[in-house]
C-alpha positions as CSV (number, residue, x, y, z in Angstrom):
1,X,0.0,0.0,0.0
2,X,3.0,2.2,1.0
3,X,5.0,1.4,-2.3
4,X,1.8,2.5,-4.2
5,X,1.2,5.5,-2.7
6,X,4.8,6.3,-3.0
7,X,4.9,5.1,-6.2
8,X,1.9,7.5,-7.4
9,X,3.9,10.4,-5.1
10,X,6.8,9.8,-7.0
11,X,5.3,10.3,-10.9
12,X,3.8,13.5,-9.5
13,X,6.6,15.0,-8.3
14,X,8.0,14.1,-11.7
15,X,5.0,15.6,-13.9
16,X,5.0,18.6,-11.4
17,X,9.0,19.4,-12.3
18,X,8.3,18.4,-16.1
19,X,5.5,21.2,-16.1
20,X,7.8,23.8,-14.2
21,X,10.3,23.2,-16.5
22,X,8.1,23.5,-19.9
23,X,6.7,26.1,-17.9
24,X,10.0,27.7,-17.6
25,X,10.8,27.1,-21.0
26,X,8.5,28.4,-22.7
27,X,8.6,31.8,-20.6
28,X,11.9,32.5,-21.0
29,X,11.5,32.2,-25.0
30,X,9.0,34.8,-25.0
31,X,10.9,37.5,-22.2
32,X,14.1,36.3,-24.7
33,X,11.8,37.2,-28.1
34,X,10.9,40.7,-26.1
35,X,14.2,41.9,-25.2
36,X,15.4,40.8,-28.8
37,X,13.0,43.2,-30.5
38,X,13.5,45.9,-28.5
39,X,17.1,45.8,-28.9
40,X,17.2,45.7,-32.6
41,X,15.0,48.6,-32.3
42,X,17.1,50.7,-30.3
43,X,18.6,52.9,-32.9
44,X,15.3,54.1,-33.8
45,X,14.4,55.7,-30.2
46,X,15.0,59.2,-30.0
47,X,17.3,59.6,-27.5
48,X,18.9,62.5,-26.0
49,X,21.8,61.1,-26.5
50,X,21.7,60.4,-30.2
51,X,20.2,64.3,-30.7
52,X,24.1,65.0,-28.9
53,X,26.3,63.5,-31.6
54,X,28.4,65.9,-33.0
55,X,30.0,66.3,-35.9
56,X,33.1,65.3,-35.6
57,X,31.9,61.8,-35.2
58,X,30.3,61.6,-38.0
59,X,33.2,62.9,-40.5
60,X,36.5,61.3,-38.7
61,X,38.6,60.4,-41.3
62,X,37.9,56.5,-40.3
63,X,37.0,53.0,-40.8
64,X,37.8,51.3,-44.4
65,X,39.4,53.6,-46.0
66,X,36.1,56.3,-46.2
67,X,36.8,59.8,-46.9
68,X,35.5,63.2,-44.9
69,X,32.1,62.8,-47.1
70,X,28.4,62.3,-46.7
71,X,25.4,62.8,-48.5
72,X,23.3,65.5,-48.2
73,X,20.1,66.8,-48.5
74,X,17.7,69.5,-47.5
75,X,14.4,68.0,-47.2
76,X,11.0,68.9,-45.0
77,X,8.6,66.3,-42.9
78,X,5.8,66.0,-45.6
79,X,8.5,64.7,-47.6
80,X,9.5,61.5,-45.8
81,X,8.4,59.4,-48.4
82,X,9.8,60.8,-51.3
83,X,13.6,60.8,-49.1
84,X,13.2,57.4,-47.9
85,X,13.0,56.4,-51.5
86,X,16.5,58.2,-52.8
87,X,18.4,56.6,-49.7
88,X,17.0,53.1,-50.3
89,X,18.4,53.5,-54.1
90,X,21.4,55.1,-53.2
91,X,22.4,52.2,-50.6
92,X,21.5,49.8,-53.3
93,X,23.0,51.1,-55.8
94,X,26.7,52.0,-53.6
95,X,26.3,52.8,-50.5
96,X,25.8,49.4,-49.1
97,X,29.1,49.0,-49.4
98,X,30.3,52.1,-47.7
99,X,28.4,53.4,-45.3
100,X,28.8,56.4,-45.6
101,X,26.2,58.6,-43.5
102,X,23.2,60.8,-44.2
103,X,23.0,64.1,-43.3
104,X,19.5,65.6,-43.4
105,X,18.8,69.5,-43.0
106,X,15.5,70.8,-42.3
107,X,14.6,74.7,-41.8
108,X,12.0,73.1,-38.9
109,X,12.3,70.1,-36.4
110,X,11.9,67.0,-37.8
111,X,9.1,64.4,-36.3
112,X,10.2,61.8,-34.5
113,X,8.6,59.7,-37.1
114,X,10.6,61.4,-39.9
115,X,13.4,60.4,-37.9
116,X,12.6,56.5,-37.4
117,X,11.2,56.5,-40.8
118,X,14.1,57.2,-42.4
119,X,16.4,55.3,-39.9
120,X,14.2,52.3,-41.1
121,X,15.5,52.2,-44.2
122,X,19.4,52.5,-43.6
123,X,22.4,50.5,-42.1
124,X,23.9,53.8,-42.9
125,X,24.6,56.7,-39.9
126,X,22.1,59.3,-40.2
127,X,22.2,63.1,-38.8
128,X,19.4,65.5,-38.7
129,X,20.1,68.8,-38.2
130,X,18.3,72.2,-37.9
131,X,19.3,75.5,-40.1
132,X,20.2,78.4,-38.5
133,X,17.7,81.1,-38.5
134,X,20.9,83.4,-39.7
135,X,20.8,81.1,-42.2
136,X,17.7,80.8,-43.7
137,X,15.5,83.8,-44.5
138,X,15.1,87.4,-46.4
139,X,18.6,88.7,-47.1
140,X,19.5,91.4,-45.6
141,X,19.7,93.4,-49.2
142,X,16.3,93.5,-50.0
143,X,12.8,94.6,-48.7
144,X,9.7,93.1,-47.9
145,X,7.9,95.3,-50.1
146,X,9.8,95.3,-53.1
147,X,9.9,91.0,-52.8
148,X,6.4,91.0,-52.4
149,X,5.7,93.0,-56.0
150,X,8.6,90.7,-57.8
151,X,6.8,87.6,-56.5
152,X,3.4,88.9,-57.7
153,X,5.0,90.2,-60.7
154,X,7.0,87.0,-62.2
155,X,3.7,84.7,-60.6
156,X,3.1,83.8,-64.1
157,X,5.8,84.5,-66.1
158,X,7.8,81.0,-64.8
159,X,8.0,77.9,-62.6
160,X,7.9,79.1,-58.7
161,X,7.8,82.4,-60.0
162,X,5.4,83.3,-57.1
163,X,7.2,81.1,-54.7
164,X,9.0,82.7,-51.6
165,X,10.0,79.5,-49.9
166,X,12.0,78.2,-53.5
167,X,13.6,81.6,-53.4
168,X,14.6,80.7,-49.6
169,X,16.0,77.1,-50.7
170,X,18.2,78.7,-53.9
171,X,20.2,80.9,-51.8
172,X,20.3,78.5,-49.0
173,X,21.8,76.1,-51.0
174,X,23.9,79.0,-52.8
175,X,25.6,80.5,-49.8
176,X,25.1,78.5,-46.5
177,X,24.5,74.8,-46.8
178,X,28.3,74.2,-46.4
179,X,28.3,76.2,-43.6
180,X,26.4,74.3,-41.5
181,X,28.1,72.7,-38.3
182,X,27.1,69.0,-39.7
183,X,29.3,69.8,-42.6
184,X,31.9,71.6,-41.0
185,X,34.6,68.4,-41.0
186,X,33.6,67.3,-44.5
187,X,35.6,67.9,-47.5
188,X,33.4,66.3,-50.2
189,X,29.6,66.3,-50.3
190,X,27.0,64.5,-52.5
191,X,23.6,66.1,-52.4
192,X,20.4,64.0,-52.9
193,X,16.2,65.0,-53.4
194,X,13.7,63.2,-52.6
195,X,12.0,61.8,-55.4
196,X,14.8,61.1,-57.9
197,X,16.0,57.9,-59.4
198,X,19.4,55.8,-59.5
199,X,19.1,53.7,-62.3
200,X,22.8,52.3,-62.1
201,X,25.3,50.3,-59.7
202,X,28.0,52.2,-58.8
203,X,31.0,50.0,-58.3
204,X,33.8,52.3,-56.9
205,X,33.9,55.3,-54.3
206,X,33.1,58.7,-56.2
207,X,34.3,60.8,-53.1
208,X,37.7,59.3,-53.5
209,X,37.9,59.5,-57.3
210,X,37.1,62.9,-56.9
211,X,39.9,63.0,-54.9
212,X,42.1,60.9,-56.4
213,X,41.9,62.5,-60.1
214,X,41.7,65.9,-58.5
215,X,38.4,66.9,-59.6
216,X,36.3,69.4,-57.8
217,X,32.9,69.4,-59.2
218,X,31.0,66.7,-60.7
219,X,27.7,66.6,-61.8
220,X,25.5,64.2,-64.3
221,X,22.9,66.7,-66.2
222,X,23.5,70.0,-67.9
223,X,20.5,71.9,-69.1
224,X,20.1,75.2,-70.0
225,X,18.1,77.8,-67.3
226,X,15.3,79.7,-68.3
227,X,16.4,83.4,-68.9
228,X,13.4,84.8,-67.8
229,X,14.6,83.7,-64.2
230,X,18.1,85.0,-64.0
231,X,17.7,88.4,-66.7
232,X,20.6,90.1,-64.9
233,X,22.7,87.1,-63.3
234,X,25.6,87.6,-65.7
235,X,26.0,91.0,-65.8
236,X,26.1,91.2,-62.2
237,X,28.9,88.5,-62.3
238,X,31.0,90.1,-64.8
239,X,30.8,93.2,-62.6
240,X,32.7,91.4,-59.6
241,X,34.9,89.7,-62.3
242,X,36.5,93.2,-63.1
243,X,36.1,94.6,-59.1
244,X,37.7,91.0,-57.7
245,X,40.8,90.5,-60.4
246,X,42.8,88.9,-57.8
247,X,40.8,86.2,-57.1
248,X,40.4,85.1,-60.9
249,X,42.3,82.0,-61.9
250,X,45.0,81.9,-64.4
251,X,42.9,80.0,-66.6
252,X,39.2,79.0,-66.1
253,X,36.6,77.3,-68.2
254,X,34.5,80.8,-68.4
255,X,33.8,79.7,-72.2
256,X,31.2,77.3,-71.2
257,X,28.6,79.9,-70.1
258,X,29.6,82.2,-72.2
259,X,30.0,82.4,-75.5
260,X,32.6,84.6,-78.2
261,X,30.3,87.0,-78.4
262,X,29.9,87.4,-74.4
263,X,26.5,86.0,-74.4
264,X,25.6,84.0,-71.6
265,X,24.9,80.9,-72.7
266,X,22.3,79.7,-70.0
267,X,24.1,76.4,-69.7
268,X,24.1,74.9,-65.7
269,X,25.1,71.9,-64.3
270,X,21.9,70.0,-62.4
271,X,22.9,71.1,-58.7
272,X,19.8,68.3,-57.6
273,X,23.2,65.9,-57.8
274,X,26.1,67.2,-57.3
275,X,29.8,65.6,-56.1
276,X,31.7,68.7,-54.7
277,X,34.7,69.2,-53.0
278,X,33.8,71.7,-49.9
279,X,36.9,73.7,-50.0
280,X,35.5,75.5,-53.2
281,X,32.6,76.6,-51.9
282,X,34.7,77.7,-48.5
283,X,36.9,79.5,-51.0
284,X,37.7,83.1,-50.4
285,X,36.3,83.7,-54.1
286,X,33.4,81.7,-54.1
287,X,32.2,83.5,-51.0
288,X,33.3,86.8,-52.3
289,X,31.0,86.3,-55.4
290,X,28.1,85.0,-53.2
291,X,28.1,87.8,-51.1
292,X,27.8,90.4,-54.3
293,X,25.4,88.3,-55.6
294,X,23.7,87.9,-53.0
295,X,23.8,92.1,-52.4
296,X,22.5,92.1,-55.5
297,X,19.0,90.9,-54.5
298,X,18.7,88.5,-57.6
299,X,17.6,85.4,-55.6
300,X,14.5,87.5,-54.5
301,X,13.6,89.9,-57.3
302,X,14.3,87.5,-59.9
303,X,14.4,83.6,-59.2
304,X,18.6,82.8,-59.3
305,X,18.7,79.2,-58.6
306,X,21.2,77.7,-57.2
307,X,22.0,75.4,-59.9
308,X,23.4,78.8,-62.2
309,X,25.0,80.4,-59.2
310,X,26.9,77.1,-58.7
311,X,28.2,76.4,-62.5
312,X,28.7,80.0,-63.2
313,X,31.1,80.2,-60.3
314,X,32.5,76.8,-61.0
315,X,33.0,77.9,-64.4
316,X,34.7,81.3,-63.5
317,X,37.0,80.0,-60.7
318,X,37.8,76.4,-62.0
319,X,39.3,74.5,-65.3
320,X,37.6,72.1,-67.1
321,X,39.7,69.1,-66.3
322,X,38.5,70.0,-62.2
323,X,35.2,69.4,-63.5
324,X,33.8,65.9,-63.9
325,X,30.7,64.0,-66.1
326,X,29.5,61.7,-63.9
327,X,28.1,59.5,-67.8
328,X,27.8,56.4,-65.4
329,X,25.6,57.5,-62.8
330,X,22.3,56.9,-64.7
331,X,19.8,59.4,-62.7
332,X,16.6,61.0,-63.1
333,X,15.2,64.3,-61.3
334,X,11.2,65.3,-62.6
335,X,12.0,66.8,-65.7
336,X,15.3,65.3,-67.2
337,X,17.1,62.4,-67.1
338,X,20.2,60.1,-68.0
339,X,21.0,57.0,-68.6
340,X,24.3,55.5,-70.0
341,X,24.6,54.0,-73.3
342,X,28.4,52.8,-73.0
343,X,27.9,49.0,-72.8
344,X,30.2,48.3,-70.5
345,X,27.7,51.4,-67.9
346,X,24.8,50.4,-69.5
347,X,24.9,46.7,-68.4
348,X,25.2,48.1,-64.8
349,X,21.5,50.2,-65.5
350,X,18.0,49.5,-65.5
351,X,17.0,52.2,-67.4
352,X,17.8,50.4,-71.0
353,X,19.0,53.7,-72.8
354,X,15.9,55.2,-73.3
355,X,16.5,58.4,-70.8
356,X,19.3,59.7,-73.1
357,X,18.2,63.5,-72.6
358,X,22.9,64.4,-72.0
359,X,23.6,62.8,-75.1
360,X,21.5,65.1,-77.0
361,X,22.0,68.5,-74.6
362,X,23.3,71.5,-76.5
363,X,25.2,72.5,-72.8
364,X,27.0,68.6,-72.8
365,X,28.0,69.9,-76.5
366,X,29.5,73.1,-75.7
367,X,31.5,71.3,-72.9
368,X,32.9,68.6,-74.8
369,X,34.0,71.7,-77.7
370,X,35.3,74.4,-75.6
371,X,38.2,74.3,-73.5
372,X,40.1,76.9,-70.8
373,X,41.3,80.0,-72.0
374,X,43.3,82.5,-69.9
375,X,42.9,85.3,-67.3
376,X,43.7,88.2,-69.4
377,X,40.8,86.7,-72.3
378,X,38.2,85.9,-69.4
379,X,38.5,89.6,-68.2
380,X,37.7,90.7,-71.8
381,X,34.7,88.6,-71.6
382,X,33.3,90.0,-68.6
383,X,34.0,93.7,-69.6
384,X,32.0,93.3,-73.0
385,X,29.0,93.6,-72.9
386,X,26.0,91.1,-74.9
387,X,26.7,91.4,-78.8
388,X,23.0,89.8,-80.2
């Protein structure tokens, strides 16, 4: 009777500890799955501490060989979408192997779900960063009153040609976006949009072939501007030509905007994507020209875009072989695009050849014809004026 009842005792104790343990099991699978989750979404909390990175950890000259360099954008909140699009493509398409980071600039806070959206999509280190209210806003050289007629004036007349905010983002990105303190440590940039394509693999590291071969600007699409929109851009550039000698170049690629009979030319490089190396824009005469441009009050009265500002300047200040075609980056921006139609870039594309808008630009012409000329010519340029 004892044995039995011991017996019966026994397999319960044994059933008891089998449950525990199942028990046990099973628990410490699920706590184990929690803590799991929440660690691999750590980097997308906004912590305090990750608003207190600063810059110099982003730029170090570091790990694998990367350069001072990141990719830049100026983007707002309602945008999120269109942004976490152009990283996604420009991670698959290089950046995956790089890692080089993000820096996003907005002129208001980004939302915490801005932030963990576009985290989301990147291995990559991403910075968001506020501009300065010195920064961003009416220039000093021009009135309310007199902005407010141009606006209502030129409404019509062309694209954003009633838009304040656009004529914010051109001199922004004209005069200050290499000034900000996120860039202050980089020495190349790449800027990105929202919204644009990548239709090709890019299988080496632009920043350092940049800097290997020298270059200083490169860019992938060359339009001409409208004229409507920049009616008195030249002549106010020729004017600081002939007040800022000293700061000319002993040779320069001037011939590209204009032409031999000192008409400007309207050509531009795309700024939307553009591979720079920071030290011209931090240059004594790029600033210098920016500042009597900006003087001037062109970027409010008319609509200077960034986009001329940038290639007159880099055509005024650099040579040609400091300026690089970027044929294999297949891109498109609403309006234009590019695609490759070397076999050996096309076969890296999805585009198939049909976006061939460069291979056809008058501006791509003109800068595969002309070539530097010297100071002494350039000057004679700028002091004659438009022969129609």
């Amino acid at each position: 009777m004892i044995s039995a009842r011991f017996r019966r005792l026994f397999f319960l104790v044994i059933a008891l500890f089998g449950f525990f343990a199942v028990y046990k099991s099973l628990h410490y699978d699920r706590t184990e799955g929690q803590e799991w989750v929440s660690s691999t979404n750590r980097p997308f909390e906004d912590t305090q501490a990750w608003e207190q990175e600063v810059s110099q950890n982003i730029t170090s000259e570091i790990k694998n060989g990367l350069l001072r360099a990141a990719m830049v954008a100026l983007v707002r909140n309602k945008e999120l979408d269109g942004i976490r699009s152009t990283i996604r493509q420009v991670d698959d398409r290089f950046n995956r192997n790089y890692n080089y980071p993000y820096i996003l600039l907005n002129d208001e806070d980004f939302t915490s779900d801005f932030k963990k959206g576009v985290r989301a999509v990147t291995k990559a280190p991403v910075y968001f960063g506020k501009l300065p209210k010195e920064h961003w806003g009416l220039s000093p050289y021009v009135t309310e009153d007199k902005v407010k007629e141009a606006l209502e004036r030129n409404r019509d007349r062309y694209l954003y040609g009633g838009s304040y905010s656009y004529r914010l983002m051109c001199r922004y990105q004209s005069g200050f976006i290499h000034k900000h303190p996120l860039l202050q440590d980089l020495d190349y940039y790449w800027r990105i949009e929202p919204d644009v394509k990548y239709f090709c693999d890019l299988p080496y590291d632009p920043f350092r072939y940049m800097r290997d071969k020298g270059l200083v600007y490169g860019y992938t699409i060359s339009p001409m501007e409208k004229p409507e929109t920049v009616e008195t851009l030249w002549d106010t550039t020729r004017a600081w030509m002939m007040e800022n000698q000293e700061l000319l170049p002993e040779k320069s690629f001037i011939q590209w905007v204009v032409n031999e009979k000192a008409k400007y030319t309207m050509c531009h490089f795309w700024s939307n994507f553009e591979i720079v190396d920071l030290s011209f824009y931090r240059s004594e005469a790029y600033e210098s020209l920016f500042q009597h441009l900006d003087r001037a009050g062109g970027f409010f009265y008319e609509r200077w875009g960034d986009a001329p500002v940038h290639s007159i300047a880099a055509a005024i200040l650099l040579r040609k072989d400091q300026i690089h075609w970027f044929e294999d980056v297949g891109y498109h921006h609403p309006g234009y695009a590019h695609c490759p139609r070397k076999p050996e870039m096309a076969a890296r594309c999805i585009c198939g050849g049909k976006s061939n808008y460069m291979y056809r630009s008058m501006c791509k012409h003109r800068f595969d014809k002309v070539g530097d000329i010297p100071k002494s010519q350039a000057l004679i340029l700028a002091q004659t004026p438009e022969i129609e």
